[in-house]
N, C-alpha and C positions, 0 to 999 in steps of 0.2 A: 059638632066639633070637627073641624078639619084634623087631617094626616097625612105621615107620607107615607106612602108604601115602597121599601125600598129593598131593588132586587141587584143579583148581583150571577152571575152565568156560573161559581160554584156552591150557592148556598140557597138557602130555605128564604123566599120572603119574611121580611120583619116588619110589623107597623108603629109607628111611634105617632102618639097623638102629640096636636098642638094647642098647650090652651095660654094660658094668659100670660106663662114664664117664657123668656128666650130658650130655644131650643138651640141649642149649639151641634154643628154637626164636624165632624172628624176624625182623626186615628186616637186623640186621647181616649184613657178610659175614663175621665169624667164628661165627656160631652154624650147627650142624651142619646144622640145620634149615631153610634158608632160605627165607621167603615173603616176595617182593617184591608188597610192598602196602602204599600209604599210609597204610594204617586199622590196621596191624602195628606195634609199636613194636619199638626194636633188639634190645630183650631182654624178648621178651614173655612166655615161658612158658618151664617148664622141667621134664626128667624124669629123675629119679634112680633109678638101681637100687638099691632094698632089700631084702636075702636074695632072695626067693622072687617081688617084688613091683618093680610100678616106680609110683613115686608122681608123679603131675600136679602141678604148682600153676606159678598166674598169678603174674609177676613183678611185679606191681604194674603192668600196662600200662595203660593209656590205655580201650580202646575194651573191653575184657575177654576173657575165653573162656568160651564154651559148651562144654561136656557132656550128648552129648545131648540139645540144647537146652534146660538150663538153664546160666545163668549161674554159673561156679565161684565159690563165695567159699572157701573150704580147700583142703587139701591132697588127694586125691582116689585113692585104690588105681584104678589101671585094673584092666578086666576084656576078655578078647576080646571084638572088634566094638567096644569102644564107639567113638563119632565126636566125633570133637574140632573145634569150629569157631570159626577164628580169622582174622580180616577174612573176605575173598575165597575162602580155603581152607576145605580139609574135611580133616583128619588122622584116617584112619581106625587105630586100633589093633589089632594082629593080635598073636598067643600062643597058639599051643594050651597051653604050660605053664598060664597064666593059666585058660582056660576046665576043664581036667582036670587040675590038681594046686595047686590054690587053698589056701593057706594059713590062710585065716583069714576069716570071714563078710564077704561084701561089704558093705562102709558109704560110703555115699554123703551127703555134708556141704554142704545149702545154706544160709545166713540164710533162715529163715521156710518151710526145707522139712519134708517127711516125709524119714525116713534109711529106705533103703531097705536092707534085711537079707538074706542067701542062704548057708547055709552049706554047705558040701563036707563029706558026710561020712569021705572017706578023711582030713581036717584030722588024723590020728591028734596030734602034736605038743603042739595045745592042747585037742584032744576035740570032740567034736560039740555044736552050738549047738545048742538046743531054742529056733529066730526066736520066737515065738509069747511064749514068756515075755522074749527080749531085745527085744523088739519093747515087752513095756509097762514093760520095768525103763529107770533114768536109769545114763546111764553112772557108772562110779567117776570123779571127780575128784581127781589126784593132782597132786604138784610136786614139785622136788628142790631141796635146802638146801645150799649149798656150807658143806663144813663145814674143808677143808683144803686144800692148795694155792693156785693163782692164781684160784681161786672161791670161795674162803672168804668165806663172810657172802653170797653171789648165793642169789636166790629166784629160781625158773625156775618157772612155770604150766606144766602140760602138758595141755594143752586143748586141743592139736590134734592129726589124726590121727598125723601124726609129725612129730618134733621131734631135729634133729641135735643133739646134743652133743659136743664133743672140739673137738682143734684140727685144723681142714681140713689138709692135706699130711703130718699126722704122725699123728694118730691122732683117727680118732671112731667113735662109735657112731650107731644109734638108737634111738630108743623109741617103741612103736606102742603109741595109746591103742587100746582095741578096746571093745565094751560089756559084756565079759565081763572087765578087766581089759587090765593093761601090760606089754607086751611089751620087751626091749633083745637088740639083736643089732648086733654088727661090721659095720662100717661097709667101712673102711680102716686103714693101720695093720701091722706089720709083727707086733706081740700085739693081743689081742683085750684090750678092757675086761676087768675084774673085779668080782664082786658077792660082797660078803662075803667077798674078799681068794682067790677060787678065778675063774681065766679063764673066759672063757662060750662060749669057741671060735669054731664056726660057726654055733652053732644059736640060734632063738629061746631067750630063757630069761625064764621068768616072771618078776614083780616082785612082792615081798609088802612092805607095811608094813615100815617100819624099815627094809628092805636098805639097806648101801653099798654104794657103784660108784666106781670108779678107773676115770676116762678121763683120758688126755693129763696124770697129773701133777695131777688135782686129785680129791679127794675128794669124794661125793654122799649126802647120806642122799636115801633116797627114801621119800615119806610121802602117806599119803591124807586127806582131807580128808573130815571128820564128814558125815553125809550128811544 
């Protein structure tokens, strides 16, 4: 089970595990996470577990968060070690899962940065990265078209690392941009999505041109955009 350990220059480390619920981090007193600190907003950050993965992102706070000492602007795959700093605090991230059984090449997302690339070759699921050529290729840019249900006629960008779809408490999925292509995997939900009208279980499953997806009652084409 991943954690963070998180220290602070006038108090006692605290650890806070992360398992399958959003961990919400901030100055409220209902978020799991708590850092009492002016420079903290109530709901300042927040971490979700996907499959194999638990993804960062800033809740739109105030004062912002660091990674690593840069500034997050996206959504963000942790990896073991990295250091999360947010007001006063330092959240350090721990996982051996993460460091030795990495899913998917590390991609790290700033406005005006370099994306930093690392693939695990046991990745068996989506294959091994060759960084060197995803390093000079542009990622695919895809979106999904609601073509049936309560999203009939909705255009969704998917131009961030991951993007929930479904309805929260009954059923969603996600979808992980990656540079190598688009991943969708079960979220929550008592069935998994469907793509091309066959369940996708528990596993990552790829996305090609054209597929549809059934989440929550509403139908998806998913389609790539001309390059």
């Amino acid at each position: 089970m991943a954690k963070l350990i998180i220290t602070h220059a006038d108090k006692a480390p605290v650890h806070v595990h992360i398992g399958a619920e959003r961990v919400l981090i901030g100055r409220g007193e209902h978020c799991q996470a708590r850092l009492d600190d002016p420079a903290v907003s109530k709901e300042h950050a927040a971490i979700q577990a996907v499959g194999n993965d638990d993804i960062l992102e800033d809740l739109g706070s105030t004062n912002g968060t660091l990674v690593n000492g840069q500034r997050l602007r996206e959504s963000y795959v942790l990896q073991n070690r990295d250091e999360i700093r947010i007001g006063g605090y330092t959240l350090q991230y721990v996982s051996q899962r993460a460091q030795k059984h990495m899913d998917y090449d590390k991609t790290l997302m700033f406005a005006g940065g370099a994306e930093t690339l690392a693939a695990d070759a046991e990745a068996a699921d989506i294959g091994a990265v060759n960084i060197a050529r995803v390093a000079r290729a542009a990622r695919p840019l895809g979106g999904l078209r609601g073509i049936d249900g309560a999203a009939a006629g909705q255009s969704i960008d998917l131009n961030q690392v991951v993007r929930r779809v479904g309805v929260p408490g009954h059923q969603t999925a996600a979808i992980l941009r990656r540079p190598h292509g688009y991943y969708l995997m079960h979220v929550e939900g008592g069935a998994s999505a469907r793509v091309n009208g066959a369940a996708i279980g528990q596993e990552w499953r790829p996305l090609a041109d054209g597929d549809e997806l059934d989440i929550a009652g509403s139908r998806y084409r998913f389609h790539l955009f001309p390059a």
